[in-house]
Rosetta silent file (secondary structure, phi, psi, omega in degrees, C-alpha in Angstrom):
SEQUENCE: XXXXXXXXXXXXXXXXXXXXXXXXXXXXXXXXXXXXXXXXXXXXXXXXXXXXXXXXXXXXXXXXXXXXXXXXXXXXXXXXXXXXXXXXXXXX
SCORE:     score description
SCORE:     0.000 S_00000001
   1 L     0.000  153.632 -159.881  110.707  120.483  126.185 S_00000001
   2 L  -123.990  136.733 -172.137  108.089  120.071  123.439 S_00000001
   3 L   -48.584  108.141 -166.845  106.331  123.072  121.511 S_00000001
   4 L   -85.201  117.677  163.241  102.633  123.891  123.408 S_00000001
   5 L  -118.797   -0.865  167.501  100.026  124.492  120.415 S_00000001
   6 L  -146.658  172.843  175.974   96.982  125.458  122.120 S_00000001
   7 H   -52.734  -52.144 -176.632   95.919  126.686  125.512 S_00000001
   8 H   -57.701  -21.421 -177.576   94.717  123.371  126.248 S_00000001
   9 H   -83.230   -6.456  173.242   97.376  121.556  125.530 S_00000001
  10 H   -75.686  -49.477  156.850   99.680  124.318  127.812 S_00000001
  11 H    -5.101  -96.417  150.419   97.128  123.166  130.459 S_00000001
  12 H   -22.581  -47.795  153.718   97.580  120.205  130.248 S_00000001
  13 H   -44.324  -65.784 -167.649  101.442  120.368  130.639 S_00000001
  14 H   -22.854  -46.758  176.482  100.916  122.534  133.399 S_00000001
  15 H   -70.430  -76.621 -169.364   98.897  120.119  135.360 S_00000001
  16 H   -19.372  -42.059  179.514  101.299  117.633  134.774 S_00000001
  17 L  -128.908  164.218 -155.006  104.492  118.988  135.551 S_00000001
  18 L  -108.157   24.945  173.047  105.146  121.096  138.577 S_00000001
  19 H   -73.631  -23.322  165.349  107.034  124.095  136.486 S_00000001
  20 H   -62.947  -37.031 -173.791  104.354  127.066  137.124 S_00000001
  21 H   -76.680  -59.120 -170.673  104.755  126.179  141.062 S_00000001
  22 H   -49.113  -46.638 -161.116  108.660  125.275  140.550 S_00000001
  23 H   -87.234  -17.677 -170.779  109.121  129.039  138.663 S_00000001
  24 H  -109.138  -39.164 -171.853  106.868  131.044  141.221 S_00000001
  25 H   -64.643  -40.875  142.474  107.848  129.526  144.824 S_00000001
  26 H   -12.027  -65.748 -179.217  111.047  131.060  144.818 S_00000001
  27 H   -88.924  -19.225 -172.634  110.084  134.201  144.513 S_00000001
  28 H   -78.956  -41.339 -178.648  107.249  134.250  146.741 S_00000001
  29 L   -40.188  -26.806 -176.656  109.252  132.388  149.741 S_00000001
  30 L   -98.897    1.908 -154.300  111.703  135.038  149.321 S_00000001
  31 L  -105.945  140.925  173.285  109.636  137.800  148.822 S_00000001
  32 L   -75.011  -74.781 -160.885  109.422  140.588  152.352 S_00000001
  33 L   -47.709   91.929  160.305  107.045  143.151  151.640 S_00000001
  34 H    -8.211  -57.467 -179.222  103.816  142.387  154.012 S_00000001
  35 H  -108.134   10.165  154.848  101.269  143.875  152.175 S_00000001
  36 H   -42.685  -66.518 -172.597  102.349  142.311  148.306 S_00000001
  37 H   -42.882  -35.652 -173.830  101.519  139.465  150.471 S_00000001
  38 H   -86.751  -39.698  177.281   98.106  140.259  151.697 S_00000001
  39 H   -55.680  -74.396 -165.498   97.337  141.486  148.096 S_00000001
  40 H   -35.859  -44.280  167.331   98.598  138.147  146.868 S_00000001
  41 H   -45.525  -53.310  162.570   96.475  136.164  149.243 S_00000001
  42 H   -72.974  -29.177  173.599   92.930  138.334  148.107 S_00000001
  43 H   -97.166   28.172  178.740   93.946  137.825  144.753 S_00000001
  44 H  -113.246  -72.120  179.135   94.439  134.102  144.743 S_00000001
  45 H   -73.624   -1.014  144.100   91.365  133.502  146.940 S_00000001
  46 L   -66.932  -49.521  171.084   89.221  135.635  145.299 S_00000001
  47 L   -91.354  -39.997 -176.376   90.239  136.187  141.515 S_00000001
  48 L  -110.064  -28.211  176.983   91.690  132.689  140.663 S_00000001
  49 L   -95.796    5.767  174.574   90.213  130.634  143.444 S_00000001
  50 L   -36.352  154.308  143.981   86.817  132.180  143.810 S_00000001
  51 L   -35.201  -85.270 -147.405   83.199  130.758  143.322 S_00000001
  52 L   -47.266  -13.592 -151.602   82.260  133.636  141.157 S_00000001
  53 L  -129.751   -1.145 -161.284   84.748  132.683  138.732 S_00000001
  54 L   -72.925  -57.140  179.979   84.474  128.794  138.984 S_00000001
  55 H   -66.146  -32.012  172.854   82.160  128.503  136.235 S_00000001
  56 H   -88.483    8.216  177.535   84.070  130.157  133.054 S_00000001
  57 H  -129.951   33.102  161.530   87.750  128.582  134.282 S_00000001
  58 H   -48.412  -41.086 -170.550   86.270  124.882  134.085 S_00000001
  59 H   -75.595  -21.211 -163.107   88.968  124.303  131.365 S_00000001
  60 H  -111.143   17.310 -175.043   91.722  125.770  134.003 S_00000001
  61 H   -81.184  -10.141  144.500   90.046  123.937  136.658 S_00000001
  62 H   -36.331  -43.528 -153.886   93.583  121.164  136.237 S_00000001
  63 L   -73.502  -34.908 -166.648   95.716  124.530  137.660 S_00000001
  64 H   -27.071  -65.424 -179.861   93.541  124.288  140.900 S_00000001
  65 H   -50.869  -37.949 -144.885   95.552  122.263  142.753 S_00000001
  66 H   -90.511  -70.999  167.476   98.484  124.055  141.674 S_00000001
  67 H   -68.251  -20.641  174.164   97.087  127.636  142.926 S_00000001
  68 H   -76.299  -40.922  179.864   96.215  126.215  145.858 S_00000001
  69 H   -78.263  -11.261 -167.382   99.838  124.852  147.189 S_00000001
  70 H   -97.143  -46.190  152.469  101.112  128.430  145.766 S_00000001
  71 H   -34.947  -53.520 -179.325   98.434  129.679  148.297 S_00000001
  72 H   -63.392  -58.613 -176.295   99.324  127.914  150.867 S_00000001
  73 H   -72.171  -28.946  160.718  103.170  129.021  150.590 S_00000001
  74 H   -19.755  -70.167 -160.070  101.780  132.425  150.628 S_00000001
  75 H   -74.288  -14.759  177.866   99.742  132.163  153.596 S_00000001
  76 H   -56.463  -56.783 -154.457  103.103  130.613  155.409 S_00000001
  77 H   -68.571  -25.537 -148.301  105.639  132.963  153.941 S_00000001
  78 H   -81.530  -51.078 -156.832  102.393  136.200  155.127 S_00000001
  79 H   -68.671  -46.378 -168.522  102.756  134.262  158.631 S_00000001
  80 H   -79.866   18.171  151.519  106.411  134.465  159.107 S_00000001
  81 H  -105.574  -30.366  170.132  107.088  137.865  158.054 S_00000001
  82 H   -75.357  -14.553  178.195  104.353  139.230  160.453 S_00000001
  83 L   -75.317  -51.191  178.409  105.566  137.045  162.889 S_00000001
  84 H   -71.091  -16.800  130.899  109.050  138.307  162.552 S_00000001
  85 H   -29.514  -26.332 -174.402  107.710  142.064  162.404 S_00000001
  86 H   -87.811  -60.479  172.189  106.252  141.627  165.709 S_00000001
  87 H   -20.952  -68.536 -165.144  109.384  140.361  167.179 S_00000001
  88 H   -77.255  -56.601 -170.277  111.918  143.155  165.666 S_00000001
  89 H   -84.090  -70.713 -177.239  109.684  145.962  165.540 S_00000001
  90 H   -48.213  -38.521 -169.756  106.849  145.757  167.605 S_00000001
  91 H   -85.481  -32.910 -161.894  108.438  143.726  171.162 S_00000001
  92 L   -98.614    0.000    0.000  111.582  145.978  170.950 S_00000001
């Protein structure tokens, strides 16, 4: 692996290779607690995927894609633990 010497050039890896998504989907696919998730969810589409925020992260605007599929396992892993909440706790 080769020595990163500025943010852009970490950037750049980033987009490139899929190790920020490869090091984080793990834990969120794995992760239980309900309302981490529901944090995790407002703070992806708010804080990193926002409008408001769109114009000053132009240079991180590579990651996009990137936060977005980590979204996405989010909103999955969000459905199937509330789904399976309803089931054990709630139907029984």
């Amino acid at each position: 692996m080769r020595i990163v010497s500025s943010t852009h050039d970490f950037i750049n890896f980033a987009c490139r290779s899929t190790y920020l998504y490869d090091t984080l989907r793990p834990k969120l696919v794995h992760e239980t607690n309900i309302d981490f998730l529901c944090e995790l969810v407002d703070i992806l589409k708010m804080e990193v995927l926002g409008e408001q925020h769109s114009r000053r992260s132009e240079s991180l605007a590579g990651l996009r894609p990137t936060f977005e599929r980590i979204l996405a396992d989010v909103h999955e892993r969000l459905t199937f633990r509330a789904r399976t909440h309803i089931r054990d706790e709630v139907c029984y």
